[in-house]
C-alpha positions in Angstrom: 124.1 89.7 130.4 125.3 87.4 127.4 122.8 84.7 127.4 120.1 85.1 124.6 117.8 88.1 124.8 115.1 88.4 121.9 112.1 90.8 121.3 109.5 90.6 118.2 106.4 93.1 117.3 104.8 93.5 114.0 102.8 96.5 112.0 99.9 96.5 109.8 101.4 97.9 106.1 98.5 98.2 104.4 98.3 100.4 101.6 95.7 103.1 100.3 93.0 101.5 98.1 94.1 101.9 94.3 97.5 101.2 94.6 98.0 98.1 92.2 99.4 95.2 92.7 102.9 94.3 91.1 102.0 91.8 88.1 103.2 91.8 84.9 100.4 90.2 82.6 98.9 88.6 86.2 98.2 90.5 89.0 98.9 93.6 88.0 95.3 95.6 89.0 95.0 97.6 91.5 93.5 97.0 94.9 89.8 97.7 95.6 88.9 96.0 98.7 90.9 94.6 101.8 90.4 90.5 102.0 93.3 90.5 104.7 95.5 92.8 105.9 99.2 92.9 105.1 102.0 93.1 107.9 105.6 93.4 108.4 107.4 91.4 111.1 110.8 92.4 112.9 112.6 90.3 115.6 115.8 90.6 117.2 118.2 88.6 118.9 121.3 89.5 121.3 123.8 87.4 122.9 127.4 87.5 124.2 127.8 91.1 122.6 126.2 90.0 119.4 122.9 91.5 117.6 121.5 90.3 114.5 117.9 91.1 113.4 115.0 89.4 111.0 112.3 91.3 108.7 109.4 89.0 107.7 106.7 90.5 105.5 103.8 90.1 102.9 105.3 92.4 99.9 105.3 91.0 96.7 109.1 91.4 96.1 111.8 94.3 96.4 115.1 95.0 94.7 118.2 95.2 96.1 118.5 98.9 96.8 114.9 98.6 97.9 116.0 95.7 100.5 118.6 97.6 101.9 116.9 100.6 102.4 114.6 98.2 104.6 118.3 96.5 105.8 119.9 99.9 106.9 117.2 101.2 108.5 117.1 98.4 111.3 120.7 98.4 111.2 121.4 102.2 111.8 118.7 101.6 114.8 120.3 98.7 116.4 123.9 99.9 115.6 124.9 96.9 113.9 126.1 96.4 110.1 124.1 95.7 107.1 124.9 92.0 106.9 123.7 91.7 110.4 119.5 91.8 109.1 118.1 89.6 107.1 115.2 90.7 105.0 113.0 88.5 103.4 109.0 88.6 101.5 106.7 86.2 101.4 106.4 86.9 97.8 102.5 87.7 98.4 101.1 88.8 94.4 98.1 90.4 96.2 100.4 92.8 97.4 101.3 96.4 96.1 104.5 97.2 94.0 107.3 98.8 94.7 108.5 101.8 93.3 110.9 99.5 91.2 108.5 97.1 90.4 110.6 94.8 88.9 112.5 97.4 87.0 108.8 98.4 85.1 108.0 102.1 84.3 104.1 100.9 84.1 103.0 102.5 87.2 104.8 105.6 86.3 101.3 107.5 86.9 101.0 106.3 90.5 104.4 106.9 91.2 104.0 109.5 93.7 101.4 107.3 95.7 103.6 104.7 95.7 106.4 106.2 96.9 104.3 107.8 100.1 103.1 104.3 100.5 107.1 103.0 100.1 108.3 105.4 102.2 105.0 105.4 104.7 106.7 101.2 105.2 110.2 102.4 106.2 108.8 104.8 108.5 106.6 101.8 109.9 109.2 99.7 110.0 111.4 101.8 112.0 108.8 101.7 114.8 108.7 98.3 114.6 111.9 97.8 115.2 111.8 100.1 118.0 108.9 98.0 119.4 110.7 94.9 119.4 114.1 96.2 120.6 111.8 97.7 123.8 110.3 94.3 124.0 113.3 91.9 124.5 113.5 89.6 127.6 115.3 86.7 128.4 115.1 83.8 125.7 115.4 80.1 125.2 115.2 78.7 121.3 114.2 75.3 119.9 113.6 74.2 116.3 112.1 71.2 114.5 111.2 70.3 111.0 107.5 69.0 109.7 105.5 68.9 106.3 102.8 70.0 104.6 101.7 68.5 101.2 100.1 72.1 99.6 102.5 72.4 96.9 102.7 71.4 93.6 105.6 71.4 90.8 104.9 74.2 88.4 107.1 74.0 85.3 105.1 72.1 83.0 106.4 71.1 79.3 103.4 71.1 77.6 103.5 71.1 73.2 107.4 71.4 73.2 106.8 75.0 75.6 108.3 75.4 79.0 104.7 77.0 80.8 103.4 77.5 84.0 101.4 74.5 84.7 101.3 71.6 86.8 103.2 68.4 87.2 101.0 66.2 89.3 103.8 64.1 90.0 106.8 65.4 90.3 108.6 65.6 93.7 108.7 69.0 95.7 110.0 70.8 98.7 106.9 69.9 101.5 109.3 70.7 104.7 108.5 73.1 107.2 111.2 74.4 109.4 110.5 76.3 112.7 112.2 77.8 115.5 110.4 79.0 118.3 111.8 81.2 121.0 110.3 81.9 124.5 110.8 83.4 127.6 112.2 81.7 130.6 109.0 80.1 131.7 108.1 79.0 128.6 106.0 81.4 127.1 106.2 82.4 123.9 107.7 85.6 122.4 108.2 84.4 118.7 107.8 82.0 116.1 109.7 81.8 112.7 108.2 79.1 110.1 109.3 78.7 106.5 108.1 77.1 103.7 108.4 77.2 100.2 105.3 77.9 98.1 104.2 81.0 95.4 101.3 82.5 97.1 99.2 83.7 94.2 95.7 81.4 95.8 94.2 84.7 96.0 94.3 84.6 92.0 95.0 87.2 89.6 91.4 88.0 88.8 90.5 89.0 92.6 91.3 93.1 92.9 91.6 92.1 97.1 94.7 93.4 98.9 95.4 89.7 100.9 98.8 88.2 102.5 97.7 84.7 100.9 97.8 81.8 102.5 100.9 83.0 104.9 98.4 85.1 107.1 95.8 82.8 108.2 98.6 80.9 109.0 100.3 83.3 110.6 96.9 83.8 112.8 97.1 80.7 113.7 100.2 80.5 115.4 99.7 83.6 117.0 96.9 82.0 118.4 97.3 79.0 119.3 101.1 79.5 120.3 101.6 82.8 121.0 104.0 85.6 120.6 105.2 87.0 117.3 104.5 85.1 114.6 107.2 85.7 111.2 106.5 83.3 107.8 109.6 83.3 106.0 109.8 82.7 102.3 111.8 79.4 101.4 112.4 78.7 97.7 109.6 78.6 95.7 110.7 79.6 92.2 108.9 76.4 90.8 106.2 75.8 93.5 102.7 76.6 93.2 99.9 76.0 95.7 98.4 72.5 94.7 95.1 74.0 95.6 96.1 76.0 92.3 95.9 79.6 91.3 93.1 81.1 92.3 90.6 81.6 89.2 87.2 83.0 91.1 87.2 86.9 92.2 86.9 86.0 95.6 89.3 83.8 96.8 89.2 84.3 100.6 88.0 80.4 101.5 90.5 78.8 99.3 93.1 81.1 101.4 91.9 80.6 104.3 91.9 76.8 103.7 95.5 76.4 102.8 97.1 79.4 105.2 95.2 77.5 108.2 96.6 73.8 107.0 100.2 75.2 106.9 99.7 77.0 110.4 97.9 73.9 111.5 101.4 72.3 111.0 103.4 74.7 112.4 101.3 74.9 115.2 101.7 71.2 115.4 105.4 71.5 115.7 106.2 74.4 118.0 103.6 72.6 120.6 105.4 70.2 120.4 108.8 71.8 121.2 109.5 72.5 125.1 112.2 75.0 125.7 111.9 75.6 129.6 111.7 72.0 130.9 112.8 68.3 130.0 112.0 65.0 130.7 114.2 62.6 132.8 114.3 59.1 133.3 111.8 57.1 133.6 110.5 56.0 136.8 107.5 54.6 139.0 104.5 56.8 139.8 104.2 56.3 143.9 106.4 53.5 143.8 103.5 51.4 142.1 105.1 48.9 140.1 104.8 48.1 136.2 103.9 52.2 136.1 106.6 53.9 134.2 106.8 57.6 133.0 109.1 60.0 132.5 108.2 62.6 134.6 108.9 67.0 133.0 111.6 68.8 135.0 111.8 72.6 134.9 115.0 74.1 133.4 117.4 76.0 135.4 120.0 77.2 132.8 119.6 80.2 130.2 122.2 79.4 127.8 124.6 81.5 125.5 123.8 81.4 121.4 126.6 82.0 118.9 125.2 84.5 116.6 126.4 86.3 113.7 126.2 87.4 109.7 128.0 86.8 106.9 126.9 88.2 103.3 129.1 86.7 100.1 128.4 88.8 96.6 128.8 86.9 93.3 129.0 88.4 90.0 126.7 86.7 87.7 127.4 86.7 84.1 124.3 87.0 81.7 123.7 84.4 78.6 124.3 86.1 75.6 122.3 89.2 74.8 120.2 89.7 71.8 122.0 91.7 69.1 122.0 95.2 68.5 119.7 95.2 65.3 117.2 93.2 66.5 117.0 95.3 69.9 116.4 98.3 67.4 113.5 96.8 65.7 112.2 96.2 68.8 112.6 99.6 70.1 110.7 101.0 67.0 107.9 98.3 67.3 107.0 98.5 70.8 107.1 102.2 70.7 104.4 101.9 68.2 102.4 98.9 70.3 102.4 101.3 73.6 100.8 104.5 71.4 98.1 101.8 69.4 97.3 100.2 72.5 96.5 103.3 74.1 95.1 105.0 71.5 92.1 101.9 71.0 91.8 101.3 75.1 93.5 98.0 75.3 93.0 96.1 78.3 95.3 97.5 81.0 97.7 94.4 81.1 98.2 95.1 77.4 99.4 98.4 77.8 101.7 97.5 80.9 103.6 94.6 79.2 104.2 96.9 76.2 106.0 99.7 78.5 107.7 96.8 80.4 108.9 95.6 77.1 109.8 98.8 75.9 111.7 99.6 78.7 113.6 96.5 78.5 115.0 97.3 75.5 115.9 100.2 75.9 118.1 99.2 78.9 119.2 96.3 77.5 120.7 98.6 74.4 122.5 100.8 77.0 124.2 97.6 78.4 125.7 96.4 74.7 128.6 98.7 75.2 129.9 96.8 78.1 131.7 93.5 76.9 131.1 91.6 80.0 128.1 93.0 81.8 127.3 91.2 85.4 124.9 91.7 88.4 125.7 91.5 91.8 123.4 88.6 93.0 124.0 88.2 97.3 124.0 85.1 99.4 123.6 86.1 103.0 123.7 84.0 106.1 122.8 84.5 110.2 123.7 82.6 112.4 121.2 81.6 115.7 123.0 79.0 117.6 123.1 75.6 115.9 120.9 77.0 112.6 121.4 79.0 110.3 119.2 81.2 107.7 120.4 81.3 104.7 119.2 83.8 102.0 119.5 83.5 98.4 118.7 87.1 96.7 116.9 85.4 93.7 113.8 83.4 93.1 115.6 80.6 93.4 113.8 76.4 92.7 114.0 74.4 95.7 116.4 71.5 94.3 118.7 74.6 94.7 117.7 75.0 98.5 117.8 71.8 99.2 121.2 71.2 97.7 122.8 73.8 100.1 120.8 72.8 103.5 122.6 69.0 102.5 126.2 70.3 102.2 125.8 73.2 104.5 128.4 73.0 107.4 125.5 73.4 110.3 123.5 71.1 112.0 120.7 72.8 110.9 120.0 75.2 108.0 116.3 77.3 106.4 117.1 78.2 103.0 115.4 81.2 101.9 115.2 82.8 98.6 113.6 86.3 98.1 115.8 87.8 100.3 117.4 91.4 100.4 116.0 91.9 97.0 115.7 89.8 94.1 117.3 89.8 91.1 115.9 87.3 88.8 114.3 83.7 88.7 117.6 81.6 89.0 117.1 78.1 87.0 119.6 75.4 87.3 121.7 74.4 84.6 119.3 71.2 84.1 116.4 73.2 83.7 117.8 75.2 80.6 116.5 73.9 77.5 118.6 72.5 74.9 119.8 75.7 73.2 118.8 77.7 75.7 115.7 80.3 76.1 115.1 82.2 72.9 114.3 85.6 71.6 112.1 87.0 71.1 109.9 85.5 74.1 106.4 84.6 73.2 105.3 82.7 76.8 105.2 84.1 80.3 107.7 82.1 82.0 110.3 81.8 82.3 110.9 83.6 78.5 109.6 87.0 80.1 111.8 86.9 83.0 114.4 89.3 81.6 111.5 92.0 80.4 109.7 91.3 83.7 113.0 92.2 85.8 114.5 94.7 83.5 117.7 92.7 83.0 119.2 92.0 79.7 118.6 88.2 79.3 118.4 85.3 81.5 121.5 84.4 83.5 124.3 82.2 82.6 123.6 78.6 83.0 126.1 78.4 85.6 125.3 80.9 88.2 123.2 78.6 90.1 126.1 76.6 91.0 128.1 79.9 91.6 124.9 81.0 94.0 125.2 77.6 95.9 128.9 78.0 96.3 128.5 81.9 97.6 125.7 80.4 99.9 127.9 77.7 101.6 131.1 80.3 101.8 128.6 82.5 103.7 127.5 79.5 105.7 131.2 79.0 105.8 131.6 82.1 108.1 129.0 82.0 110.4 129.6 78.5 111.2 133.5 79.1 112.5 132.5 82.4 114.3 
């Protein structure tokens, strides 16, 4: 058999109550209650010979030895290479942190709870992949594209700062992609939507565990369409949730609200999409004339999909680093805030951005003595017939995505970001300010960005063009397989 074959399941990942979450000034207290509970999402796709696989789930964000951990353990199950699974997050900030945690040592005390809880979601995930790989049957695929307006520009210059705000105005990313797969008499077995959007509605002062406005959306579809449902993270680096974030401690109707509008799209659009029957030409109902219709016809075929992976590694460069005696100040002064802080019972955000701060500098003093330090930032692509996912291992804006879907060499193409791991927030060369981003940093973002991710300083202004050109070589590859 080399037609298309696919199989979905999901798991519940829940954590333990008290894990926190993985904020940095924002959401960075630990869970109390359960609003909603979090899942993970594996499907996977065969076809003339050909495996690839897709991990969809509500963590807040990985890095990239954490994402392929995740990556090789579907991969050693299904016997395929690394760049054949795509992992991506939904980005969720009511989630629990990784054992990384963006690089921070501030949950060093729960660091043996949260690497049960770590390793507790590779062992989950495993069985999920199991589950779908026992699940596959036949498959026909169709995509479309809609929109939802729930977004909202977030980079706000406000008093000559670059904050996190809103820009009423200013033009976003509303698209919603999704590809729907069924069996051969139209049922469904899954449902892949993206879209790009932060979702921090559950706000930082609620200490729920939620997956945000992707799981009431997410319920939806499962409802209403059935199947597997998988939201995948598009790129949201600059997108907030016009409904704002969430100020009140309980945020569950404002969630609820906007998960249900975007799955009331998506719903709206795989309904809409028939993928074992067509309609043919019009013609008279019982020969009555001046009644035309075009009457549904049940398919017969169950066609072949070209898939395959492609990864393409770039080594980004860094803007310049801060200098040595400064870093040493720093060292000395932050070692001080983190023992004062403590010491008088600052509030607990206090004490974590002064270890995260700390523990920049100290990394970013053990990188001077390389001339040229780099990263390796990953642009990854799979292939699904005529579309393609692309994955961009940053937070990347959505001018970025969109710039790549318009040049990419498929008919169709979901841009991603937040996938298999992320490295950094990834501003474009136009959204630099004159002079660049200063030190020290005074203003969450994107000035904090390097402390928040334990990397040295921000990235070289041209790396975004460098990330679209890696994305569209990747695109490059799975287009001529």
């Amino acid at each position: 058999m080399t037609a298309l074959r696919v199989g979905a399941a999901s798991i519940n990942i829940s954590p333990p109550l008290g894990l926190r979450k993985g904020g940095f000034r924002l959401f960075g207290e630990p869970i109390y209650s359960i609003d909603a509970e979090i899942e993970l999402g594996v499907a996977v796709l065969q076809s003339k010979g050909v495996t690839i696989a897709i991990i969809g789930c509500d963590l807040s964000s990985a890095t990239t030895e954490e994402a392929n951990e995740f990556r090789d353990t579907v991969a050693d199950i299904l016997k395929i290479a690394r760049a054949s699974v795509l992992f991506n997050v939904s980005h969720n900030h009511s989630a629990p942190a990784l054992k990384r945690n963006y690089g921070s040592p501030s949950n060093e005390d729960e660091f043996e709870d949260i690497s049960r809880y770590q390793n507790g979601v590779i062992d989950k995930l495993a069985q999920c992949t199991r589950s779908a790989l026992a699940s596959m049957v036949d498959a026909r695929m169709a995509h479309a594209w809609g929109a939802a307006d729930l977004n909202i520009y977030r980079r706000e210059w406000n008093n000559g700062q670059d904050i996190l705000g809103e820009v009423i105005d200013h033009r976003v990313d509303d698209s919603v992609g999704v590809i729907r797969f069924d069996d051969l008499n139209g049922k469904a077995i899954l449902t892949l939507f993206r879209y790009s959007c932060h979702p921090v509605v559950n706000g930082a002062v609620s200490t729920t565990l939620s997956a945000d406005f992707p799981g009431p959306a997410r319920q939806l579809v499962e409802e209403k369409v059935g199947g597997i449902g998988i939201f995948l993270q598009g790129c949201g680096g600059n997108l907030n949730p016009k409904i704002g974030i969430g100020y009140e401690k309980d945020c569950s109707e404002s969630v609820y609200r906007v998960g249900t509008a975007l799955g009331a799209e998506v719903v709206r659009i795989a309904l809409g999409l028939n993928t074992h029957r067509f309609q043919g030409d019009r013609t008279t109902v019982n020969n009555v004339p001046n009644v035309l219709f075009k009457p549904w016809n049940n398919r017969t075929d169950h066609p072949e999909v070209t898939l395959a992976g492609a990864e393409e590694i770039v080594k980004f460069r860094y803007s310049p680093l801060p200098d040595e005696s400064y870093l040493r100040s720093q060292e000395e002064y932050w070692r001080k805030e983190i023992a004062d802080r403590t010491a008088r019972g600052a509030l607990s955000w206090e004490i974590r951005s002064a270890k995260t701060t700390y523990a920049w500098v100290q990394m970013t003093i053990s990188r001077l003595s390389d001339p040229n330090p780099t990263d390796d930032f990953i642009a990854h692509a799979l292939r699904i017939g005529d579309v393609a996912l692309v994955g961009l291992g940053v937070e990347a804006f959505f001018e970025t995505g969109e710039e790549i879907q318009a040049k990419s060499p498929m008919p169709q193409t979901f841009v991603l970001g937040y996938t298999n791991g992320s490295i950094m927030y990834l501003p474009r060369k136009e959204d630099y300010p004159p002079g660049g981003w200063k030190t020290p940093n005074k203003h969450a973002l994107p000035d904090l960005l390097p402390q928040v991710y334990c990397q040295p300083a921000l990235w070289h202004p041209d790396s975004e063009q460098e990330a679209v050109a890696a994305a569209l070589r990747a695109l490059g590859r799975v287009a001529s397989a």
